[in-house]
VEXGULUM-982650 format. One record per residue (C-alpha): residue number from 1; residue in three letters; x, y, z. Coordinates in Angstrom, 3 decimals. Each point is the difference from the previous one (the first is absolute). Layout:
BEGIN
+-----+-----+----------+----------+----------+
!   k !   r !        X !        Y !        Z !
+-----+-----+----------+----------+----------+
! NUM ! ALA !        X !        Y !        Z !
...
+-----+-----+----------+----------+----------+
// end
This chain:
BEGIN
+-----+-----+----------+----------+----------+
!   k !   r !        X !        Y !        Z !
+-----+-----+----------+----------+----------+
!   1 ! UNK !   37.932 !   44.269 !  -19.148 !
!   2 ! UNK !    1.704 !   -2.426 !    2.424 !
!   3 ! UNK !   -1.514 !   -2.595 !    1.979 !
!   4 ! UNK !   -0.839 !   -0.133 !    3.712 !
!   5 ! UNK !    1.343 !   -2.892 !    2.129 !
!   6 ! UNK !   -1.663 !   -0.444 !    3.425 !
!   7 ! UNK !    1.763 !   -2.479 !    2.279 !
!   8 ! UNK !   -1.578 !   -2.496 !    1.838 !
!   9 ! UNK !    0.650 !   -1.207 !    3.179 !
!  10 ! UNK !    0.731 !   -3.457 !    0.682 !
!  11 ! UNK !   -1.808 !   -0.496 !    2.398 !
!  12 ! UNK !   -2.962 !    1.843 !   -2.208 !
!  13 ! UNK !   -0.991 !   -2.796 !   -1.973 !
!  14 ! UNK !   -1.990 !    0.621 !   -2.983 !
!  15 ! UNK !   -1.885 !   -2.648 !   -1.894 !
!  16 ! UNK !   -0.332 !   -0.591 !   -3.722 !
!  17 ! UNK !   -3.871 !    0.035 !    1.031 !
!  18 ! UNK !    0.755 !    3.256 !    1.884 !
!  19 ! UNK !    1.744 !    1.400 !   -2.356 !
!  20 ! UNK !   -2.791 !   -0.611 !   -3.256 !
!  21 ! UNK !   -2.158 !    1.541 !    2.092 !
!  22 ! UNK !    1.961 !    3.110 !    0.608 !
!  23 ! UNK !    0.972 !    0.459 !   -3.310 !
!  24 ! UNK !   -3.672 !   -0.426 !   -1.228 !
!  25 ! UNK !   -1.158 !    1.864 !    2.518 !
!  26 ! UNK !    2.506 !    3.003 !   -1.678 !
!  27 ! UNK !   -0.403 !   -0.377 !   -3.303 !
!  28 ! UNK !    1.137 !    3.011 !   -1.044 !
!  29 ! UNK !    3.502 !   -0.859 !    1.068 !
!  30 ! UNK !    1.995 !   -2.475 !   -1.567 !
!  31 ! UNK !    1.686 !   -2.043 !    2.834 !
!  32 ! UNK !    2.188 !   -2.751 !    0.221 !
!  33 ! UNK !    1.761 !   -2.028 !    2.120 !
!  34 ! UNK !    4.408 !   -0.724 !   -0.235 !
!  35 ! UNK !    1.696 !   -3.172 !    0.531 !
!  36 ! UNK !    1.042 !    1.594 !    3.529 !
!  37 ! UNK !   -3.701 !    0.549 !    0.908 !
!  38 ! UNK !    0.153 !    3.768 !   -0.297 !
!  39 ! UNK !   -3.287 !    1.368 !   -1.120 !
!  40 ! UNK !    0.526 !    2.332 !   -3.642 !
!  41 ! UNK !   -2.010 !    2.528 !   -1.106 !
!  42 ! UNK !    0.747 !    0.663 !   -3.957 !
!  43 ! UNK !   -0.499 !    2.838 !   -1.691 !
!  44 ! UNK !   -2.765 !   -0.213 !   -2.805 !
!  45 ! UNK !    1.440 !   -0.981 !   -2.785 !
!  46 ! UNK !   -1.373 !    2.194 !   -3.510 !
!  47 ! UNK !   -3.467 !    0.588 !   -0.512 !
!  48 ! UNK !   -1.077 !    3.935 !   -1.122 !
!  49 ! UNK !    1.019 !    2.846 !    1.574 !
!  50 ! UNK !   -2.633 !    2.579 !   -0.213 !
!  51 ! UNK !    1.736 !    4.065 !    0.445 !
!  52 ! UNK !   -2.157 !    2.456 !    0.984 !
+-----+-----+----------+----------+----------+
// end
């Protein structure tokens, strides 16, 4: 699975504040921020995989 980058716009500034509370507020994702203030949405990383 590959990550999702959303870009930011500059002018769309997010705060480190802001950005705690989205990421707590969607827990299930695992999201970080880059150097070049792009927002990242990773791929979980192991963990089971149940087959039906």
């Amino acid at each position: 699975m590959n990550a999702t980058t959303l870009e930011i716009p500059s002018y769309f500034i997010v705060s480190q504040e802001q950005f705690e509370l989205l990421a707590n507020a969607n827990r299930d994702l695992r999201l970080e921020r880059s150097p070049n203030e792009e927002l990242v949405i990773m791929p979980p990383t192991g963990g089971n995989i149940i087959l039906s």
